[in-house]
N, C-alpha and C positions, 0 to 999 in steps of 0.2 A: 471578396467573399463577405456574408452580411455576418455578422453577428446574432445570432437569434433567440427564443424562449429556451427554444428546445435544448440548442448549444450548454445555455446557461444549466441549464435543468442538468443535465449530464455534468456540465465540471460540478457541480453542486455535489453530487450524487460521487463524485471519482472523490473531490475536496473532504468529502467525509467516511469514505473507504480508505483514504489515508491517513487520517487520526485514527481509526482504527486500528490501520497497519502497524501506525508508530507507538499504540499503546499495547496492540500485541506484543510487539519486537521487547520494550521493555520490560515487560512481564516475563518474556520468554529469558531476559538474561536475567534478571533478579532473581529465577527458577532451576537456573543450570549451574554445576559445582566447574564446569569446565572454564579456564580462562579463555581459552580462545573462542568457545562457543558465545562468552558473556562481552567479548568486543567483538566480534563478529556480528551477534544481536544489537548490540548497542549503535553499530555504525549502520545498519538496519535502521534503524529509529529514525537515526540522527537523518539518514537520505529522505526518509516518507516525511520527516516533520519539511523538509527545505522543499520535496513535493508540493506541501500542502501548499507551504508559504508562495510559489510558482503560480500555482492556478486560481490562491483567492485572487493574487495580485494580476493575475488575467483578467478575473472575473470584475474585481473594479474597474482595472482599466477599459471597459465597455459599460459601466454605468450598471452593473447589478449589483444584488448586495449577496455576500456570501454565506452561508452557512456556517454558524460557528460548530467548534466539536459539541455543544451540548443543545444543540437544537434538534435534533432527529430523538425520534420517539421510539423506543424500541427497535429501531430499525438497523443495531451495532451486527457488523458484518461477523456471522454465523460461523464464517473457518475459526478467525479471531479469536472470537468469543468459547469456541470450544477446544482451544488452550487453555483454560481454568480447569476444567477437569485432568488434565495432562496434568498440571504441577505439583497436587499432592503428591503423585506418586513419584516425581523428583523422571520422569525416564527421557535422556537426552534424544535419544533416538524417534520415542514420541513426538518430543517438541517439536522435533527437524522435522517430522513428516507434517505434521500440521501446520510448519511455516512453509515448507512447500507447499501444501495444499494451499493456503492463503493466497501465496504468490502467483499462484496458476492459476486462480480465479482474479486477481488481479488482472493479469496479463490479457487476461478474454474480455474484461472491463477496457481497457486500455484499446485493444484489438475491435472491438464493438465500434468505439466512439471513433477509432481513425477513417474504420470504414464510411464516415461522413465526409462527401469530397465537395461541402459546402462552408468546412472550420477554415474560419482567416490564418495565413500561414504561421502567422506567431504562436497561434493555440496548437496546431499540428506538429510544427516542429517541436515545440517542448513539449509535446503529450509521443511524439517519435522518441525522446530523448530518454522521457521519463521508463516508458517502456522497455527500451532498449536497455537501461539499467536494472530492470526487473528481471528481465530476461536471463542479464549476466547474474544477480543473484542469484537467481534459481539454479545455475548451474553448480554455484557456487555452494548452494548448500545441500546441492544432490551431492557434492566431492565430502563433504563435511557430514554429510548423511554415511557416505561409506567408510570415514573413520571411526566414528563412535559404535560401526554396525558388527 
């Protein structure tokens, strides 16, 4: 399988939906009184920063150059980003739903790019991996959504 623009374009594009992610995730514990909710978010972080670090490190190894987090121009992903309005009001229950929400547009990000049966199996398999973990968190904080609800 070749390596291509387009390839790049998209981890480019996935590489900066996960700094996104990971500075959501921190906001969202820095924002919630609950312990479990503040390392549950935190190991949230901690998986989308070891994402990032996966696909720039893809992304070099084929000779691109990556995106850092402060290169995109207004373009901070919209779920994200509308957890700042969620934390004045302190409501766990909000948070959670708008970290699902994040997640599940994640996962369609994630979902979109496999659907290319032209990615070299190195890039597939850890973009299968990465997703499959998203997957599991989302379950995970629909369970975490029905305690706090």
């Amino acid at each position: 399988m070749k390596y291509t623009e387009k390839i790049s374009n998209k981890l480019n594009e996935l590489l900066v939906k996960n700094y996104d992610a990971e500075k959501g995730y921190i906001n969202a514990a820095e924002n919630v009184d609950s312990s479990t909710l503040k390392i549950f978010f935190k190991r949230r972080a901690t998986e989308r920063s070891e994402f990032a670090k996966e696909i720039r490190t893809e992304i070099l190894r084929y000779g691109e150059d990556p995106k850092d987090s402060g290169s995109f121009k207004g373009t901070v992903h919209r779920n994200w980003m509308s957890l700042k309005s969620l934390f004045s009001s302190n409501d766990e229950e909000a948070i959670l739903e708008e970290a699902i929400r994040g997640e599940e547009a994640s996962l369609e990000e994630y979902n979109e790019i496999l659907e290319d049966k032209t990615l070299p199996p190195s890039i597939d398999n850890m973009l299968i991996k990465q997703r499959d973990a998203i997957q599991a968190a989302i379950n995970t904080e629909k369970v975490h959504e029905e305690l706090v609800s």
